[in-house]
C-alpha positions as CSV (number, residue, x, y, z in Angstrom):
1,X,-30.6,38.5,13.8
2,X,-26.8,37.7,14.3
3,X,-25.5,35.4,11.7
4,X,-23.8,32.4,12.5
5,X,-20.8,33.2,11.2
6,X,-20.5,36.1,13.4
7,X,-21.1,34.0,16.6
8,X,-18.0,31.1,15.2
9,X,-15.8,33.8,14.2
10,X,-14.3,34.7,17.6
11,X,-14.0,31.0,18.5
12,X,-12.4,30.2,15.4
13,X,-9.8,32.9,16.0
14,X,-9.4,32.0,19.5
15,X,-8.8,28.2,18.7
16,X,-6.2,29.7,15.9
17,X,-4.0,31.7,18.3
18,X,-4.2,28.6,20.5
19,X,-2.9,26.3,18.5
20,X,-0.4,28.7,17.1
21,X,0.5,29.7,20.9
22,X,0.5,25.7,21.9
23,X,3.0,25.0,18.6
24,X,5.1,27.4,20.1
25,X,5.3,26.3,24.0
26,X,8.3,23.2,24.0
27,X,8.6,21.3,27.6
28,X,11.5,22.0,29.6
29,X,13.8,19.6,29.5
30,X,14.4,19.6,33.2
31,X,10.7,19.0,33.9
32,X,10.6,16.2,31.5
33,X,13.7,14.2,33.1
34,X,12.2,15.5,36.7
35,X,8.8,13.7,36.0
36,X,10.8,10.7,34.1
37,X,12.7,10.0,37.6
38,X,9.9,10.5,39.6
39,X,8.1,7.7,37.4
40,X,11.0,5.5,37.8
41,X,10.8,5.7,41.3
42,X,7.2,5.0,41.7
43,X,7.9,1.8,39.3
44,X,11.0,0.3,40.7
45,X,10.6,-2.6,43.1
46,X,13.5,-1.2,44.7
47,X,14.7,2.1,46.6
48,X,17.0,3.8,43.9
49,X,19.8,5.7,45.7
50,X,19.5,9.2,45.8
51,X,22.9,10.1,44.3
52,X,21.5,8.0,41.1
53,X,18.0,9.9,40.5
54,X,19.9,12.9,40.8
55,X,22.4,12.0,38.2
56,X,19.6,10.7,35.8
57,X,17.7,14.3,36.9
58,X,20.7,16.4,35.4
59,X,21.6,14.0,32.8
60,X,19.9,14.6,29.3
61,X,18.8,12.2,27.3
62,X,17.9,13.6,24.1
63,X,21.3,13.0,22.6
64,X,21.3,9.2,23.4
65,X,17.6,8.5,22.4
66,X,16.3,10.0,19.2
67,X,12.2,9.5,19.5
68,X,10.7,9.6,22.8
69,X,13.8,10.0,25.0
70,X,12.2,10.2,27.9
71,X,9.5,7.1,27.8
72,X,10.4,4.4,30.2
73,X,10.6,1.6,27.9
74,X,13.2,0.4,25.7
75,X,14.4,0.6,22.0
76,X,16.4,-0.3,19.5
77,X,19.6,1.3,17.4
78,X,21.8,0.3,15.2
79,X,21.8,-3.2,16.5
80,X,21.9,-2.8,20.1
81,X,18.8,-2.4,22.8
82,X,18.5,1.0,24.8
83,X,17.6,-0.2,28.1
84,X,14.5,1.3,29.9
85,X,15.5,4.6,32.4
86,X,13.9,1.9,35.0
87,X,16.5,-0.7,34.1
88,X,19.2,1.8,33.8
89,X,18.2,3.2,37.7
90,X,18.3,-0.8,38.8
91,X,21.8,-1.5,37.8
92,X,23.4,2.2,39.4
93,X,21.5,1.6,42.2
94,X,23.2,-2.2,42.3
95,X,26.6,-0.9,41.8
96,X,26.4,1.3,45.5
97,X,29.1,3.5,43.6
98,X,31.4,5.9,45.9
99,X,30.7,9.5,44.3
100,X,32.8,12.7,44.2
101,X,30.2,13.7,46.9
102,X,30.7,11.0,49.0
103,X,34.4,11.3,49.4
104,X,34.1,15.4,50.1
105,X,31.6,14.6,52.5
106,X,33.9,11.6,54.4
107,X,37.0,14.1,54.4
108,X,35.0,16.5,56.3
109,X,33.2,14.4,58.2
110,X,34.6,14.0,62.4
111,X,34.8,10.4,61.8
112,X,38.3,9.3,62.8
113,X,41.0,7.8,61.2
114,X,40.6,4.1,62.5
115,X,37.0,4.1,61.8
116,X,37.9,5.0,58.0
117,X,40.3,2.4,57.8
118,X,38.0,-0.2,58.9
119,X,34.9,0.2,56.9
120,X,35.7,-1.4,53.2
121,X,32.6,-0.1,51.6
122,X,34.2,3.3,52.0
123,X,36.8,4.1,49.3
124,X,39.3,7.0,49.4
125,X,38.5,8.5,46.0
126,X,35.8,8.0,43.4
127,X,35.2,4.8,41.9
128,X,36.5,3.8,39.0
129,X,34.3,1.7,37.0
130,X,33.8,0.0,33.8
131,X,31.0,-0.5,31.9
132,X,30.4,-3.2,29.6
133,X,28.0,-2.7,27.2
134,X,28.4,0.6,26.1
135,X,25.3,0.8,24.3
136,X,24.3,4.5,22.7
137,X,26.6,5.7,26.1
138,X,23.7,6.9,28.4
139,X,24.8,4.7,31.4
140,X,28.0,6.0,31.1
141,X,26.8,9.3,30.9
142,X,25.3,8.3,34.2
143,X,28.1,7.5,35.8
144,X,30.4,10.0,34.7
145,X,27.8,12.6,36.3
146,X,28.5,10.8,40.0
147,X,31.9,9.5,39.8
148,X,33.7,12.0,37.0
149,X,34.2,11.6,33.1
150,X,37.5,10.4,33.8
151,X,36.8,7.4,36.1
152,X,34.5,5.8,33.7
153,X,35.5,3.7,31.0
154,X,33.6,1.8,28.5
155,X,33.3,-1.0,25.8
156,X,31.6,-2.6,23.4
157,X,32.0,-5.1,20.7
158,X,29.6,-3.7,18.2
159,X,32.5,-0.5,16.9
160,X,29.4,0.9,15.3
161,X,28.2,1.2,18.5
162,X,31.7,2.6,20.1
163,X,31.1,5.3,17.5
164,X,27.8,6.2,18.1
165,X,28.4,6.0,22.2
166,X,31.2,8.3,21.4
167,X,29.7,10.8,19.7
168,X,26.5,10.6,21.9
169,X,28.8,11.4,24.6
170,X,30.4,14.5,23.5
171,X,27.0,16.0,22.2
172,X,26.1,15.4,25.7
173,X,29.2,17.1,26.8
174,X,30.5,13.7,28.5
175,X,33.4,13.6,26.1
176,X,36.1,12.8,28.5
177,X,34.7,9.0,28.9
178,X,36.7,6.7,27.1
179,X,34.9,4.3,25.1
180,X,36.4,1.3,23.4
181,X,36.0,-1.8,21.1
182,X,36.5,-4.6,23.1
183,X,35.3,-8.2,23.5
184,X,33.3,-7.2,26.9
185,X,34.2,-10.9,28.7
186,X,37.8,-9.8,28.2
187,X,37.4,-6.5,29.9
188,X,39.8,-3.4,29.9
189,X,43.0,-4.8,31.9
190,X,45.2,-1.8,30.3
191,X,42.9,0.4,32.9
192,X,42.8,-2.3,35.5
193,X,42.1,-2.3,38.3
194,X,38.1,-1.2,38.4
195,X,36.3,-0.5,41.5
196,X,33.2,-1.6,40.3
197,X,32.1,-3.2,36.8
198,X,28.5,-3.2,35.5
199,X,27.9,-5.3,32.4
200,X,24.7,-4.7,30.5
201,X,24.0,-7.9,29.0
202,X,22.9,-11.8,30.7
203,X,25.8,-14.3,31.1
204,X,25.5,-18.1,32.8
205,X,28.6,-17.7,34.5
206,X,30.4,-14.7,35.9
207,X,33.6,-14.1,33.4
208,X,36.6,-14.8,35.1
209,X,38.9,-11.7,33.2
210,X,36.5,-9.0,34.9
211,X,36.6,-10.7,38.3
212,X,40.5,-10.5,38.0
213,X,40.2,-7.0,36.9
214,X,38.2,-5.9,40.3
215,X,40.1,-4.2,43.0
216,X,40.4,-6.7,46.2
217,X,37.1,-4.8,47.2
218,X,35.0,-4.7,44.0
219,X,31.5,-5.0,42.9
220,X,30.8,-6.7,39.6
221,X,26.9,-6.3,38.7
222,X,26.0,-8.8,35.9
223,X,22.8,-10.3,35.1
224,X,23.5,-14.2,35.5
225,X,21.2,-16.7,33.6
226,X,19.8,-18.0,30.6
227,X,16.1,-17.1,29.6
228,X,15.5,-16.2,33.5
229,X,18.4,-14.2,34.8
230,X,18.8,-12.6,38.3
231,X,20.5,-9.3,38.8
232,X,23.5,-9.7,40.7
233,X,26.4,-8.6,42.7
234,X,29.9,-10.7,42.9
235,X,33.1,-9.9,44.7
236,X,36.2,-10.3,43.7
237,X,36.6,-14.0,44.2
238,X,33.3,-14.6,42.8
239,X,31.3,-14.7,45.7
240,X,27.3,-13.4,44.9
241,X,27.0,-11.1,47.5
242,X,23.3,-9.7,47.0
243,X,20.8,-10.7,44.1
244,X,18.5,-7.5,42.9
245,X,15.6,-9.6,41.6
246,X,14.8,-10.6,38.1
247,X,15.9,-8.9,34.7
248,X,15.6,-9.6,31.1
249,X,18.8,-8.3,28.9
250,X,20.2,-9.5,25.8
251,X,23.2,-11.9,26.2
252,X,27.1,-11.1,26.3
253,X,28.3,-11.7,23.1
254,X,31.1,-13.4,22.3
255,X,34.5,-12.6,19.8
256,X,33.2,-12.3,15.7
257,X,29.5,-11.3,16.7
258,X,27.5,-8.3,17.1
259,X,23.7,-7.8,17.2
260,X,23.2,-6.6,14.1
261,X,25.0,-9.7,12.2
262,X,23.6,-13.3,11.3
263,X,22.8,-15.2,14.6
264,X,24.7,-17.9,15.3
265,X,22.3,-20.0,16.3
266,X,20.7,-22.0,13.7
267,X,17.1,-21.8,14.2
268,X,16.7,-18.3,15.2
269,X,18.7,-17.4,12.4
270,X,15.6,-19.2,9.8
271,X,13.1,-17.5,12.2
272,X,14.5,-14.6,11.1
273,X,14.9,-15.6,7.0
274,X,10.9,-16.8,7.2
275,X,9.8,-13.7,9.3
276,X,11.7,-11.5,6.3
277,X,10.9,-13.9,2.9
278,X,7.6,-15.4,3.7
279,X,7.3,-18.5,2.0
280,X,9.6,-17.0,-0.4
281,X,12.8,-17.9,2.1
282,X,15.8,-18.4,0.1
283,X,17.5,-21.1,2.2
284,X,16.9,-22.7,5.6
285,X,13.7,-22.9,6.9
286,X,12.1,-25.4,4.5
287,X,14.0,-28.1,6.7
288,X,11.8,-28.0,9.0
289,X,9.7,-30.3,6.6
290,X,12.1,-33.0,6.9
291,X,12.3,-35.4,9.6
292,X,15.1,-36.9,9.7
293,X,15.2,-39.9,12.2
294,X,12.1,-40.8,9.6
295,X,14.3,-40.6,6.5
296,X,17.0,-42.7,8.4
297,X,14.2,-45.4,9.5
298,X,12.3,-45.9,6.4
299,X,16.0,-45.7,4.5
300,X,16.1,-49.4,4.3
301,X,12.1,-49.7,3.6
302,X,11.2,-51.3,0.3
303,X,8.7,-48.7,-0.3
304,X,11.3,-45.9,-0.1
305,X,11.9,-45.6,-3.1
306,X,8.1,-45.4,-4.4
307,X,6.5,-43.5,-1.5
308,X,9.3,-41.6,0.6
309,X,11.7,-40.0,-1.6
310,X,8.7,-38.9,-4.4
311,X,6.8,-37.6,-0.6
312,X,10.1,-35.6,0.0
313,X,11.0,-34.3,-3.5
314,X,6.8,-33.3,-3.3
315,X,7.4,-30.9,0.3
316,X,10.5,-29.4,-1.0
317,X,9.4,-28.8,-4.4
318,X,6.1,-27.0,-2.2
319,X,8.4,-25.0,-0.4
320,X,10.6,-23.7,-3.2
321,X,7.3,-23.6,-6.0
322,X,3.6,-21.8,-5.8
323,X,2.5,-23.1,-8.6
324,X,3.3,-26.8,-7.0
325,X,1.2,-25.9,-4.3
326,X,-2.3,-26.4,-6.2
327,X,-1.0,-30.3,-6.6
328,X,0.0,-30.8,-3.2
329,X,-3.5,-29.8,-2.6
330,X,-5.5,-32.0,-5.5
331,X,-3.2,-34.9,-3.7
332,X,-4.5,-34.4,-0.9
């Protein structure tokens, strides 16, 4: 009669050397950015240019994004939002940047001279662009793989993110990018002029430093808009020339903030304190208890001073006190 432990103990084994053998196997990380682009361009609504996919194939990503590098989604670092690989595609494809490739292959090509001369989407050299937003350095990366490390410049107003971009860069072997703190609506006019400027964050209006900073045939590629923003493409005097569909980035921030500091605006800055604290909030969003045109109406009211101000000292106090909240309740 065979035992049963005879029967399990080959499987066992078998399972055991899998696992150990499965541990050992890591995915290449060729494949993984191969199947990463070919995702990409089964998701885009749009055709992304073949000198683009083939950057983002050779480009890795693992020194940029820490956890899941290769997920088509976005995250967050130190402050600032890692856009999606799809996002990423959108705006490269937008820019219609003249590569290294591109100007080898118009030097040899038969065309002649006059016909050169005449077609202004054609530049003479690689582009020289300008990113704003320099986020953990990725796009940048990006473009230094089509146009050259040295005809890509970057800037951001978060200087922890300058650092990290930096450093992310030179792990990635990308170190010849220059990356620097700036205000992005001010630009980089030391490097001026830019062939093309992509800016990685929503603004209403186009800013008027990076259209002066565009040479008399730039691209600027800025999402424009509040809440709903459309990807676009300016020239030089402002003119939107094409519009990429819809996006949804964070907004260009101004001089004296950064993402990770206190928002400026009021209410989304309580949000924030009563999402943390609870009811325990130090400051801010009991206020939202109050309402004002009320106080300022019943102000004159003879009962004001037996009804209203006990009724507001009452909320406060609930706010700022557990234990007042049993009486609140009884009141009621």
């Amino acid at each position: 009669m065979v035992s049963v432990v005879s029967v399990l103990s080959p499987i066992a084994g078998a399972y055991s050397w899998l696992g150990r053998t499965c541990h050992c196997i890591h995915m290449d990380p060729a494949v993984l950015r191969e199947d990463m682009v070919n995702s990409v361009e089964t998701q885009v609504d749009i055709n992304v240019a073949e000198s683009v996919s083939q950057a983002m194939r050779t480009v890795p990503r693992e020194p940029f994004v820490e956890n899941a590098p290769y997920q088509n989604s976005p995250s967050e670092h130190i402050g600032t939002t890692i856009l999606a690989p799809s996002v990423v595609a959108r705006l490269l494809t937008a820019l219609h940047i003249s590569t290294q490739q591109d100007v080898n292959t118009q030097i040899g090509s038969s065309k002649s001279t006059e016909r050169l001369e005449s077609d202004q989407d054609h530049e003479t050299s690689s582009d020289d662009v300008l990113v704003v937003g320099a986020g953990v350095g990725y796009t940048a990366a990006v473009l230094a793989e089509l146009v050259g490390e040295r005809h890509v410049h970057a800037i951001d107003i978060n200087r922890r993110v300058v650092y990290t971009a930096r450093s992310n860069l030179e792990t990635a072997g990308y170190e010849g990018v220059l990356v620097d703190a700036r205000d992005g609506a001010h630009g980089l006019p030391e490097y001026a002029p830019f062939d093309r400027i992509l800016v990685e964050a929503a603004s209403l209006e186009p800013p008027q430093a990076l259209l002066n900073q565009l040479t008399p045939n730039g691209r600027l590629v800025i999402p424009l808009g509040g809440p709903s923003q459309t990807l676009s493409t300016l020239d030089a005097d402002g003119t939107v020339r094409a519009e990429q569909g819809a996006v949804a980035l964070d907004p260009l921030l101004v001089e004296g903030e950064s993402d990770d500091g206190p928002a400026r605006n009021r209410t989304v800055r309580e949000d924030a304190e009563f999402a943390e604290s609870g009811y325990f909030a130090p400051t801010g969003w009991e206020q939202e208890w109050i309402d004002w045109d009320e106080r300022k109406h019943w102000a004159t009211h003879p009962w004001t001073e037996a009804i209203l101000l006990p009724k507001f000292r009452l909320e406060r106090e609930y706010t700022l006190n557990p234990t007042a909240r049993a009486v609140v309740f009884i009141m009621i």
